[in-house]
C-alpha positions as CSV (number, residue, x, y, z in Angstrom):
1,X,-98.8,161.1,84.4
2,X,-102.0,163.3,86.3
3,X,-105.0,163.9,85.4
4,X,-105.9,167.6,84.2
5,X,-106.1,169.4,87.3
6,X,-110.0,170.1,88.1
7,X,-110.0,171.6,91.2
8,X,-109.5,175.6,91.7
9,X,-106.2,176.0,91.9
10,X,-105.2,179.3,94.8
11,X,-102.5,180.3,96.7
12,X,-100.4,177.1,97.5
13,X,-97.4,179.0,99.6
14,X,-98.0,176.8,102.8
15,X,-98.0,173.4,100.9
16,X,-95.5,174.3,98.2
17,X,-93.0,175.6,101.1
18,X,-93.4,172.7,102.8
19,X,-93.1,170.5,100.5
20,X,-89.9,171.7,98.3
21,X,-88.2,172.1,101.6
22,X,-88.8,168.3,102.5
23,X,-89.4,166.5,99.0
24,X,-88.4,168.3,96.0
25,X,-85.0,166.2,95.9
26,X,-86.1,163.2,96.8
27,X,-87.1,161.9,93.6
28,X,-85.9,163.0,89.9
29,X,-88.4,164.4,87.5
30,X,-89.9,162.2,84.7
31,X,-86.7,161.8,81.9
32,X,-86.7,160.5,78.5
33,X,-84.4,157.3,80.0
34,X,-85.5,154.2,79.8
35,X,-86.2,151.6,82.5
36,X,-85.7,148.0,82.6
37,X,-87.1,146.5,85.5
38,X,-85.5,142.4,84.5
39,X,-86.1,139.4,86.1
40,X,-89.1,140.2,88.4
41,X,-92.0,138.2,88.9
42,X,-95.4,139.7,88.0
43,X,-98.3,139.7,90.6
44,X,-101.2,138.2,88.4
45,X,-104.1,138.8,91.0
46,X,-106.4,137.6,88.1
47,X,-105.3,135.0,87.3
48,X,-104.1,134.1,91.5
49,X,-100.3,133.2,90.3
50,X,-97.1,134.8,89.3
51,X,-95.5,134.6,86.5
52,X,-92.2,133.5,85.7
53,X,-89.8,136.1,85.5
54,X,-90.4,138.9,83.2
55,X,-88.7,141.9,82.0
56,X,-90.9,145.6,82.3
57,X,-89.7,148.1,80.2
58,X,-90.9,151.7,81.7
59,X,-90.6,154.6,78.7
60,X,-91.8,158.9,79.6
61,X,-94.0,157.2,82.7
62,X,-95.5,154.3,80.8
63,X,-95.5,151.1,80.6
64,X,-94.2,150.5,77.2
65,X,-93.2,146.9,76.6
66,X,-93.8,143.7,78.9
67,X,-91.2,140.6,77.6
68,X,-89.8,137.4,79.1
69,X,-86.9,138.2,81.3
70,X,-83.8,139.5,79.6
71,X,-85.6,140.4,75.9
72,X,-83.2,142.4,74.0
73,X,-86.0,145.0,73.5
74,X,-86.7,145.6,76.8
75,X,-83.4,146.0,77.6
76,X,-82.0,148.5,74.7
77,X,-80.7,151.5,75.8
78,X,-82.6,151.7,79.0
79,X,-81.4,151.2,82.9
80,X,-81.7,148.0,83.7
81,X,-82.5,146.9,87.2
82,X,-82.1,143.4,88.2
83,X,-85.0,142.3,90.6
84,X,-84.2,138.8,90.9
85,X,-86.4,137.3,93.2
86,X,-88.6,140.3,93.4
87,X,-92.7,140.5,92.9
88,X,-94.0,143.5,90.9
89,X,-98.0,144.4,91.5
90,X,-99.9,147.2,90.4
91,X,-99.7,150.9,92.5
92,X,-102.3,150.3,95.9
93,X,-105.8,152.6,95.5
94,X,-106.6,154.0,99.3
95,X,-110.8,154.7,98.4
96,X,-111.2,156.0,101.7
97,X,-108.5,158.6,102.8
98,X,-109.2,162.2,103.8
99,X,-105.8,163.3,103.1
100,X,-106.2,166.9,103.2
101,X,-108.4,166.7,106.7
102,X,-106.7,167.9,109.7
103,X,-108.0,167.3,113.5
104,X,-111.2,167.7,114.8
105,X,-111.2,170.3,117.1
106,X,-113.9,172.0,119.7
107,X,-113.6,175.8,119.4
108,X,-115.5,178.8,121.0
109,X,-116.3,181.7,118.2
110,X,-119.2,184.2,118.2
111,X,-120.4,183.4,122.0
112,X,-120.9,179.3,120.5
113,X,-119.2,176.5,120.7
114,X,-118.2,175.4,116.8
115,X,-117.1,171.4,116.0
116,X,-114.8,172.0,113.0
117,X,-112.1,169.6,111.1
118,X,-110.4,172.2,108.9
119,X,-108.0,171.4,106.2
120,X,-104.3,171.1,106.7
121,X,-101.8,171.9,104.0
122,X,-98.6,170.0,106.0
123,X,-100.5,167.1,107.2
124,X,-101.6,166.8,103.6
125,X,-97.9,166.8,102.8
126,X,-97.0,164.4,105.4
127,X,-99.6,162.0,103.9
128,X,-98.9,162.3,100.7
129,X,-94.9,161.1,101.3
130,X,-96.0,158.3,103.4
131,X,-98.4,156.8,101.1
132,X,-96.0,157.0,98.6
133,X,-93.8,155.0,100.6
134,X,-96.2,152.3,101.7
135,X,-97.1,151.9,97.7
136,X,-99.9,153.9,98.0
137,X,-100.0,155.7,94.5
138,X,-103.8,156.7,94.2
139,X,-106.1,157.8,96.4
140,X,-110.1,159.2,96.7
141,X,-111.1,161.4,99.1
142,X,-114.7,161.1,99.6
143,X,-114.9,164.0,101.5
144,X,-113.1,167.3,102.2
145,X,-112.1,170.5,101.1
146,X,-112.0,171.2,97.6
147,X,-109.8,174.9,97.8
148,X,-107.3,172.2,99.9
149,X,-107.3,169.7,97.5
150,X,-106.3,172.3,94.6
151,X,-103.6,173.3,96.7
152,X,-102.3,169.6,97.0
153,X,-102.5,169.1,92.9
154,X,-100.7,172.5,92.7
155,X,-98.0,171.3,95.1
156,X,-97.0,168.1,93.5
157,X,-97.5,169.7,89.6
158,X,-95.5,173.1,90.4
159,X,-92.9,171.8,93.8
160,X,-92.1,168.6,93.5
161,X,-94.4,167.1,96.2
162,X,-94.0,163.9,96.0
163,X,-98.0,162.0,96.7
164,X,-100.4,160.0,95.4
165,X,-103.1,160.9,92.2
166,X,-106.1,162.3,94.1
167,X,-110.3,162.0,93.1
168,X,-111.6,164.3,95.6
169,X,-115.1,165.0,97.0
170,X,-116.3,167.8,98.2
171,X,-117.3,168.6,102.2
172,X,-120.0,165.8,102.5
173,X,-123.4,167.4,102.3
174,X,-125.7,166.1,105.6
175,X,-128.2,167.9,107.3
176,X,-125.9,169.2,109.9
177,X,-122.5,171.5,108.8
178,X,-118.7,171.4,110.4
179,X,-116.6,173.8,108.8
180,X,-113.5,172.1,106.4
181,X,-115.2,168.9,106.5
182,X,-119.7,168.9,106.3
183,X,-122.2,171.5,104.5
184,X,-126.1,171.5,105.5
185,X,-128.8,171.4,103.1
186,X,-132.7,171.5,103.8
187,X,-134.0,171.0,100.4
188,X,-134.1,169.9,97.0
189,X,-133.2,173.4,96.0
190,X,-130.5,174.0,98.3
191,X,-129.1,170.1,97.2
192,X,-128.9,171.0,93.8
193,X,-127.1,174.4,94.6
194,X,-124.4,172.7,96.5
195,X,-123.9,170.0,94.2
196,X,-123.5,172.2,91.2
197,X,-121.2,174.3,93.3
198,X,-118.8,171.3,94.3
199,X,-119.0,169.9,90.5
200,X,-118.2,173.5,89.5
201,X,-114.9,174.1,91.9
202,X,-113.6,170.0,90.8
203,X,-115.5,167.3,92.5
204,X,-115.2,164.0,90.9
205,X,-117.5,162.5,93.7
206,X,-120.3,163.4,95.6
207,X,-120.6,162.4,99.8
208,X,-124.3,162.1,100.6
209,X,-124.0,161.8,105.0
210,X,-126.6,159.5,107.1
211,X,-128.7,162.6,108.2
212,X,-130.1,163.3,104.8
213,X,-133.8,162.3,104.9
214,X,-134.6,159.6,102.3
215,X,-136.1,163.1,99.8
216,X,-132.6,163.9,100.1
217,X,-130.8,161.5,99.9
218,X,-132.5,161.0,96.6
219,X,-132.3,164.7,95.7
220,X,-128.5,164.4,96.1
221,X,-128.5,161.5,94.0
222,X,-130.5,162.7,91.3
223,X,-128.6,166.1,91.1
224,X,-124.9,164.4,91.3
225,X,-126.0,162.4,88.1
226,X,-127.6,165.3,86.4
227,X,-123.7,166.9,87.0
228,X,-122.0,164.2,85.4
229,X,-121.1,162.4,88.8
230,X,-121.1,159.7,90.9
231,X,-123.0,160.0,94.8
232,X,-121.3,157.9,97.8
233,X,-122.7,157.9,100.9
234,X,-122.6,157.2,104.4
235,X,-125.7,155.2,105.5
236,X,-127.4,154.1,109.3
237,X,-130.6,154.7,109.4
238,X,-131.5,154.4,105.6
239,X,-131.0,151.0,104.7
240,X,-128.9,150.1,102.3
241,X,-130.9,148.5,99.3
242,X,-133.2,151.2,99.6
243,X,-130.7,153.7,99.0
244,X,-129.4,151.5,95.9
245,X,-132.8,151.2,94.4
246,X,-132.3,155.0,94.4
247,X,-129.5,155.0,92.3
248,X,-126.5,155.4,94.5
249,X,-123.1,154.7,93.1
250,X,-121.5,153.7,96.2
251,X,-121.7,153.1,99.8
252,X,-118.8,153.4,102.4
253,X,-118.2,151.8,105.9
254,X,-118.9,148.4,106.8
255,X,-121.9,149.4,109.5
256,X,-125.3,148.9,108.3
257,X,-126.7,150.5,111.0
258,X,-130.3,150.7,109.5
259,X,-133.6,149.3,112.2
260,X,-134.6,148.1,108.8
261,X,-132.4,145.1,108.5
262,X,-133.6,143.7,111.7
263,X,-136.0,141.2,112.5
264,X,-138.8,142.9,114.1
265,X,-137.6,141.5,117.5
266,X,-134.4,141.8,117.3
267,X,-135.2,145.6,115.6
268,X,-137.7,146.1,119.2
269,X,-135.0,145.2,121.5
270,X,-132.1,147.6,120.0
271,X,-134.3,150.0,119.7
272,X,-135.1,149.7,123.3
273,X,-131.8,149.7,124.6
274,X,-129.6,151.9,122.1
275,X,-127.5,154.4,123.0
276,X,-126.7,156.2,120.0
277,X,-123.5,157.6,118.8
278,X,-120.5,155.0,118.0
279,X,-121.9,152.6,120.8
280,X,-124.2,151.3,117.8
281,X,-121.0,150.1,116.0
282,X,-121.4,146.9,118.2
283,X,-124.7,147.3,119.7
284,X,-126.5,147.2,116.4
285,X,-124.6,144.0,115.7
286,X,-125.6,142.4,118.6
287,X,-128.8,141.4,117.1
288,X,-128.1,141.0,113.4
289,X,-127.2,137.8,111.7
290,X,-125.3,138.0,108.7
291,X,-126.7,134.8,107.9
292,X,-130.1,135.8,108.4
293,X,-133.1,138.2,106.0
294,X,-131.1,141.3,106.6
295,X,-127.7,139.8,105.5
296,X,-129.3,138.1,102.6
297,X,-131.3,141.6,101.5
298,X,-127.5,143.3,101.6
299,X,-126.1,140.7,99.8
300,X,-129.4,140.8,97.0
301,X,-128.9,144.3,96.9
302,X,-125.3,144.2,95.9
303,X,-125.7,141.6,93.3
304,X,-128.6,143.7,91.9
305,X,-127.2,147.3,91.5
306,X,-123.3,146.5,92.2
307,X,-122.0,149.4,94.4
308,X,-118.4,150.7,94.8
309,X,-118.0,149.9,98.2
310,X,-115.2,149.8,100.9
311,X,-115.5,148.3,103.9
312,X,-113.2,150.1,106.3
313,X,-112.6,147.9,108.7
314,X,-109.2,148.9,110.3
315,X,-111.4,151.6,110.9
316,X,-113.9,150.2,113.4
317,X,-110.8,147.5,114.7
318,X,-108.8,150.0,115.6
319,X,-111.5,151.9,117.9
320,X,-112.4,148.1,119.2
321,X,-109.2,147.4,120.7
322,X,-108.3,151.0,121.7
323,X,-108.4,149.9,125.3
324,X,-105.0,147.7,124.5
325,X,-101.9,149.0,123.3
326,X,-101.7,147.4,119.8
327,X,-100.3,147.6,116.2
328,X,-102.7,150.5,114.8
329,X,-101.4,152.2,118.0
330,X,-97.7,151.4,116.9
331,X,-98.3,152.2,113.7
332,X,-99.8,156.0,114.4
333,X,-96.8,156.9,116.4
334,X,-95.0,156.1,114.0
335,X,-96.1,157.5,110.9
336,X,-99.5,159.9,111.8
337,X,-99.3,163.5,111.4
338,X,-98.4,164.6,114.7
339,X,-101.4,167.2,115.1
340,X,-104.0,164.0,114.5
341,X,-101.7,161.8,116.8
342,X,-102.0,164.5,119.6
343,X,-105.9,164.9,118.6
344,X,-106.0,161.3,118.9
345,X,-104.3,160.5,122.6
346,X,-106.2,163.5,123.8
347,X,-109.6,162.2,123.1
348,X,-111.1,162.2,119.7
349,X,-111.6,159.0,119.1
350,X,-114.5,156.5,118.2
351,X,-114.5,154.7,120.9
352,X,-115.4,158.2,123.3
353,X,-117.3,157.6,126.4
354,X,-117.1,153.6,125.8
355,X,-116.2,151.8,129.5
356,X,-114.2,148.4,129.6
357,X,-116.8,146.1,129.3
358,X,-118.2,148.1,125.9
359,X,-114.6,146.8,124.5
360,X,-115.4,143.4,125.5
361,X,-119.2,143.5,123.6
362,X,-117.5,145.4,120.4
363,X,-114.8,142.4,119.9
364,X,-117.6,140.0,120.7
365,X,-119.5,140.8,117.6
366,X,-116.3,141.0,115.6
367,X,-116.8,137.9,113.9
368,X,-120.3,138.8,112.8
369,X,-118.5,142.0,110.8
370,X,-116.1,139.4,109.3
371,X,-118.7,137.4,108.0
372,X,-121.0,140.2,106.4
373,X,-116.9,141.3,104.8
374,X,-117.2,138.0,103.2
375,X,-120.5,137.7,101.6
376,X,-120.5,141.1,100.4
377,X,-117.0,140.1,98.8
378,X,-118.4,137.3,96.8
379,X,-121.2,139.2,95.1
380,X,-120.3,140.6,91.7
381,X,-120.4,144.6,93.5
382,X,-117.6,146.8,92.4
383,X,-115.4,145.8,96.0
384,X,-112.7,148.3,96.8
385,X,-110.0,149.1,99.6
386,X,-110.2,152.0,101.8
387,X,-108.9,152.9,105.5
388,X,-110.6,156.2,106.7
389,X,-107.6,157.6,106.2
390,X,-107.6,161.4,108.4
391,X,-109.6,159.3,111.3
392,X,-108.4,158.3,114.6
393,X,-105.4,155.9,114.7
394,X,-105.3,155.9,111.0
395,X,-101.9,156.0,109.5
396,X,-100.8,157.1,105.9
397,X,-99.7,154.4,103.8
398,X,-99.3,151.1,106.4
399,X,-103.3,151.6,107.5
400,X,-103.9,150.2,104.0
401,X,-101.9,147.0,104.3
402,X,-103.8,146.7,107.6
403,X,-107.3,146.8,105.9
404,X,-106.1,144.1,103.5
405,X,-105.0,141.9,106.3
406,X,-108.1,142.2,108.0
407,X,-110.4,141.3,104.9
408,X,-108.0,138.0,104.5
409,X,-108.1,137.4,108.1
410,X,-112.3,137.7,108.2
411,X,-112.1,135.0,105.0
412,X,-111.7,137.0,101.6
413,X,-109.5,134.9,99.4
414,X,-106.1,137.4,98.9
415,X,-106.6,137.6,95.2
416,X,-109.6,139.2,95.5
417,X,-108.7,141.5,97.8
418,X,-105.2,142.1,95.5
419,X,-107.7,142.9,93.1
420,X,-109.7,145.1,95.0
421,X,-107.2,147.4,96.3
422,X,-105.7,148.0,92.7
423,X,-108.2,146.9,89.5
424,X,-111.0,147.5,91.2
425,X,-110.1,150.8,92.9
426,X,-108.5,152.4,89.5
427,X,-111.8,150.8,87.7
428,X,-114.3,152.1,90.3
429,X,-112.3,156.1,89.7
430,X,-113.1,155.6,85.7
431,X,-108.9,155.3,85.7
432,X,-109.0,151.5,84.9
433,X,-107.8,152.5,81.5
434,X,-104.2,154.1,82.4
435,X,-103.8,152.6,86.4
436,X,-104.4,149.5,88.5
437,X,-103.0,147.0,85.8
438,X,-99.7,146.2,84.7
439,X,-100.1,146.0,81.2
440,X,-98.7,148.0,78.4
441,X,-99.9,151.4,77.7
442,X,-101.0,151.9,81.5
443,X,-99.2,154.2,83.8
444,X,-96.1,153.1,85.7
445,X,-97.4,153.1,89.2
446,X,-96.1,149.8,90.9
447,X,-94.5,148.7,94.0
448,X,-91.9,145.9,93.8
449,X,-92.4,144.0,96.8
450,X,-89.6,141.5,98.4
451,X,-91.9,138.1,98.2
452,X,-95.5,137.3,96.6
453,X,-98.4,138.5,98.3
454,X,-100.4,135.7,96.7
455,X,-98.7,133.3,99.2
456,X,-99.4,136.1,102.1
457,X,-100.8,139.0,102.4
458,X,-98.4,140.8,105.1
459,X,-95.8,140.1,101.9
460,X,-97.5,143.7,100.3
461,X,-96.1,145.3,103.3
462,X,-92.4,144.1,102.6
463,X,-91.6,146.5,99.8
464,X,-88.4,146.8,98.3
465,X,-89.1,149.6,95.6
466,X,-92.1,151.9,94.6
467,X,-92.7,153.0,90.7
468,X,-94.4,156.2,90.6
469,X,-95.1,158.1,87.1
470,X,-92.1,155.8,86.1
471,X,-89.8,157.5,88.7
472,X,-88.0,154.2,90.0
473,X,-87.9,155.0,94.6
474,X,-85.2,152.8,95.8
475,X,-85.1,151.9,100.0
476,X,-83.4,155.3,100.2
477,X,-86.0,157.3,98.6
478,X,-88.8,155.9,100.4
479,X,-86.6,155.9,103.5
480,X,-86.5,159.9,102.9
481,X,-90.4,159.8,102.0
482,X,-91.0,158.4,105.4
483,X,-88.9,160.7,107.5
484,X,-86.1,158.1,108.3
């Protein structure tokens, strides 16, 4: 049950090839039957309990009728499918994944050296299968390229491609370009230009980038509204509740990285000894207290104007233990596109240049990141789940239950972040109507897991079945789906 496609729809021959040849028979178009999905125990995130078992009947892709197990109207002439002992939650909601983005790559054209991340129809395939199978059934991209992401909608509505319901951004608009993935702007006039051009070719968000001036910044987010959209972006040096006093709609990445949140001391002595680039991911932490006027102004400044905001920190984990052969590790091999996963071993990473003891600092501060995760989770903002999907050591699908671990594990009680990476994420995409609830009407995206995630979190990675536009994926299907 997609959306109307919005994006421009061209050629799709690369991604539609691809995709009949791997996924066009792994799961049956939508059919007029009936399913009964009895005896299974309902996630209520809400509420922080299951329920006693119920019975979900699924009709044309919706939800149609939600009784207590074995209710003769759920049951009539439907399938039934006895999940006894199984726990049905909501469809997951990546709000971070670049699933059309393909490596970054250094390349020599014209006599100059050109940075680019261009778009890649198979590894947008590959993802698309894999989220699937991790229970991944809606994603936003907040950043990438819109032709791409056309060809992705065409794939799944024309070839069978099998993937998740997509709200895409266009390339993130900064003050520096890299073809597939960045465009550069220098004014108001040019900000308004692109912004009108990415609302006119399908963008449902707008990426504002951390080297937009603060006239920018504000120029972006004045002319995504006049458009009828929202603006996310990716702060450092701008702080935060300035940005939100703006009128920003949402803020990605769990780094801060403003001088304006420090102390004047603290701000001095960072400033003195930064190094720039991805060394401030712990460097810049080293002297802020979550605890202290800077924590309390983020935490104020959530309360106040509420942003969508995603933390993503399996992100920043995974580039703080790269020096140790660990699960994200695992978990790429596995599962990455192999172009990123040979990107990744050969160099591009976050954690570039970084010697053994700048390992050591970045875990050190660690604990400070967990406790600004939990603060900004108790505020009333609009809290979502994202992974950086597309980024180094970043898997499709399992990255996701990896994020939810870590936000449990740095203190955020796992109802809220249940709720965060399914109500909150379809609520935050304007979808909360049709997705992110099981309730009747909405849209049957679920995932049937094989114990309740309410008792443990690593439970939502034990799935037994996925629901996706009422198509019912058994172990086989998502076997298939993940290249088993």
């Amino acid at each position: 049950m997609r959306r109307p496609l919005l994006a421009i729809l061209l050629s799709a021959s690369l991604l539609a090839a691809t995709a009949h040849a791997q996924s066009v028979d792994v799961v049956p178009a939508i059919t007029s039957e009936a399913l009964a999905l009895d005896q299974v125990h309902l996630v209520d995130a809400e509420r922080d309990r299951a329920t006693a078992p119920r019975c979900v009947r699924i009709e044309r892709g919706l939800l149609a009728r939600i009784a207590e197990a074995g209710d003769p109207g759920c049951l009539q002439d439907a399938r039934r499918i006895d999940l006894r002992g199984r726990y049905l939650m909501p469809g997951l909601v990546d709000m971070h994944a670049h699933h059309t983005l393909g490596p970054v790559e250094v390349v020599h054209a014209g006599g100059e050296v050109v940075v680019q991340a261009l778009p890649d129809d198979a590894i947008a395939a590959h993802n698309a299968r894999r989220l699937v199978a991790f229970g991944v059934t809606t994603v936003r991209n907040p950043g990438g390229d819109l032709e791409a992401a056309g060809r992705y909608e065409a794939a799944m509505a024309r070839d069978g491609l099998v993937g998740p319901e997509a709200f895409d951004a266009g390339p993130v608009i900064n003050n520096a370009s890299m073809p597939g993935l960045a465009v550069a702007v220098s004014d108001a006039q040019e900000m308004e230009r692109e912004v009108a051009a990415q609302v006119q070719a399908g963008a449902d968000w707008i990426k504002l980038y951390t080297g937009l001036s603060p006239a920018l910044l504000q120029a972006g987010i004045d002319a995504a509204h006049r458009h009828g959209r929202p603006a996310v972006a990716h702060l450092e040096s701008i702080a935060w509740p300035d940005a939100l006093a703006m009128g920003l709609d949402g803020i990605v990445h769990l780094m801060p990285l403003s001088p304006d949140l420090l102390e004047a001391p603290q701000r001095a002595a960072w400033q003195a000894d930064s190094r720039g680039a991805t060394w401030s991911f712990f460097e810049w932490w080293e002297h802020f207290d979550p605890d202290g006027p800077g924590g309390d102004a983020l935490v104020a400044a959530f309360e106040k104007h509420r942003p969508v905001f995603d933390a993503t920190l399996v992100a920043f984990h995974a580039a703080f233990v790269q020096d140790q052969d660990n699960a994200y590790k695992a978990d790429a091999r596995a599962h990455a596109p192999s172009r990123l996963l040979s990107s990744w071993n050969e160099g591009f990473t976050f954690a570039i240049g970084w010697e053994p003891q700048d390992f050591v600092r970045a875990r050190a501060i660690w604990p400070k990141v967990q406790r600004m995760a939990v603060r900004l989770h108790a505020t009333g903002a609009r809290m979502t789940v994202g992974t950086d999907m597309g980024n180094p050591w970043i898997a499709p699908g399992i990255s996701l239950h990896r994020e939810m671990q870590l936000l449990v594990e740095a203190g955020v009680p796992v109802s809220q972040v249940l709720l965060a990476a399914t109500r909150n994420g379809a609520q935050a995409l304007g979808a909360g109507g049709r997705v992110g609830r099981i309730a009747e009407g909405h849209e049957a995206d679920l995932v049937v897991l094989k114990a309740n995630p309410l008792e443990d979190i690593t439970h939502t990675s034990g799935i037994h079945a996925v629901v996706l536009d009422g198509r019912f994926l058994d172990q086989a299907a998502l076997a298939q789906l993940k290249g088993e």
